[in-house]
C-alpha positions as a printed Julia matrix, in Angstrom:
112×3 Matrix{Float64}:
   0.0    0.0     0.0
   2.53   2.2     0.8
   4.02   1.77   -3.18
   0.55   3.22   -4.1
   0.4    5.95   -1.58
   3.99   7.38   -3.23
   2.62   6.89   -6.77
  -0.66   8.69   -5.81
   1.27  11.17   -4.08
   3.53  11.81   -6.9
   0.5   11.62   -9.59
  -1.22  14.28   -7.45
   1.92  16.67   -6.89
   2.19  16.05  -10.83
  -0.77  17.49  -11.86
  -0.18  20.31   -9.6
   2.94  21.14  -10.09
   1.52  21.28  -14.16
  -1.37  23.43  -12.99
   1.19  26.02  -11.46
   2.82  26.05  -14.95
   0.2   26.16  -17.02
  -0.96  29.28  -14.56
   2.32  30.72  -14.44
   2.21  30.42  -10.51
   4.57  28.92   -8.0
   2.87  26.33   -5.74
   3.0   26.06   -2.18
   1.34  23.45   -0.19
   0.61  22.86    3.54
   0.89  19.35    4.75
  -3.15  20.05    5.78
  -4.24  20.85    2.33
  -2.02  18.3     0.87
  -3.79  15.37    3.47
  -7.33  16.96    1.91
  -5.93  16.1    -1.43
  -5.01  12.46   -0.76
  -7.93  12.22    2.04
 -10.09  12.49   -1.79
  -8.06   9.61   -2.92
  -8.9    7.18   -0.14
  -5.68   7.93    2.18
  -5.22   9.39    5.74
  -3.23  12.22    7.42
   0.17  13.52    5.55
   2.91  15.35    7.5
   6.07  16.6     7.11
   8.04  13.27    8.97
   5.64  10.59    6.76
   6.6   13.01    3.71
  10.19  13.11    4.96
  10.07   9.53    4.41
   8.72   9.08    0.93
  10.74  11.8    -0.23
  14.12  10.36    0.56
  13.31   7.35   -0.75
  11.75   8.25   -4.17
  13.91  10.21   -6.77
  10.57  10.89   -8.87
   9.32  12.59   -5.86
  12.54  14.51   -5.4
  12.54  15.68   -9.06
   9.36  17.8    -8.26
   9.49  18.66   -5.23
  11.88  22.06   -5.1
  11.92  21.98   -1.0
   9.98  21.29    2.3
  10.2   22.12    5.84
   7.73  21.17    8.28
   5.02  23.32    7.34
   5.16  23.42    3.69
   6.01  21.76    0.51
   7.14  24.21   -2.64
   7.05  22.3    -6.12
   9.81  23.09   -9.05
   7.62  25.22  -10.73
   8.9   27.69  -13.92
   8.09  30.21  -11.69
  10.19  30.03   -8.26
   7.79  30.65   -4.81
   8.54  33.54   -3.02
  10.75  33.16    0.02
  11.08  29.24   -1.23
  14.96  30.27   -1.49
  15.35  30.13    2.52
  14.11  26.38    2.2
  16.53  23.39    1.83
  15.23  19.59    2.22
  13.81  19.46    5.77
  15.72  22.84    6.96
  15.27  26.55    7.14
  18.72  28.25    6.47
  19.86  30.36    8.15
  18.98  30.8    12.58
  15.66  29.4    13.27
  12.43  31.6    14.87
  13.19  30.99   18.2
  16.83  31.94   17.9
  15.5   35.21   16.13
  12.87  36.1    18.5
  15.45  35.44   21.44
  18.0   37.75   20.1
  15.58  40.74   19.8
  14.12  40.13   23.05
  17.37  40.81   24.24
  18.03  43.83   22.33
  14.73  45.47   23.55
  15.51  44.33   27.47
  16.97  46.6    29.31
  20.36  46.06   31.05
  20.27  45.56   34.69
């Protein structure tokens, strides 16, 4: 089953990633919207470690897929997604949230 979850998922990011091109759009999707789309095909629940998973194990996927972190998945469209630069497989670059909203918290506290 899980050989026909990875085809279905690759059919499906497919057809989307050739509905961003024909649009001339980049394509973002959110591991919620992207469960919606397979919950229509008869699957469950999709999230960024099951999606992890597939990905490294599935060069078809990989050739699609132009990065993912764990909130969203950007396709290789012609036309790049905004921001989708900052992405690598499975990683932000650069510091993370946290380490940026803990470095301005301590530039705004003052010095005691």
């Amino acid at each position: 089953m899980e050989d026909h979850f990875a085809s279905d998922l690759i059919t499906l990011l497919r057809n989307q990633l050739g509905r961003g091109d024909s649009e001339d759009t980049s394509l973002v999707l959110t591991y919620p919207a992207l469960s919606n789309m397979m919950k229509n095909m008869g699957y469950g629940e999709i999230n960024a470690d099951s999606f992890a998973k597939i990905y490294d194990d599935n060069p078809d996927l990989q050739k699609i897929v132009k990065s993912y972190n764990d909130e969203k998945i950007v396709l290789s469209t012609k036309v790049p997604a905004p921001g989708a630069d900052g992405m690598t497989n499975g990683k932000a670059k650069g510091p993370s949230v946290d380490a940026m909203a803990s470095q301005g918290a301590k530039k705004l506290s003052p010095d005691i």
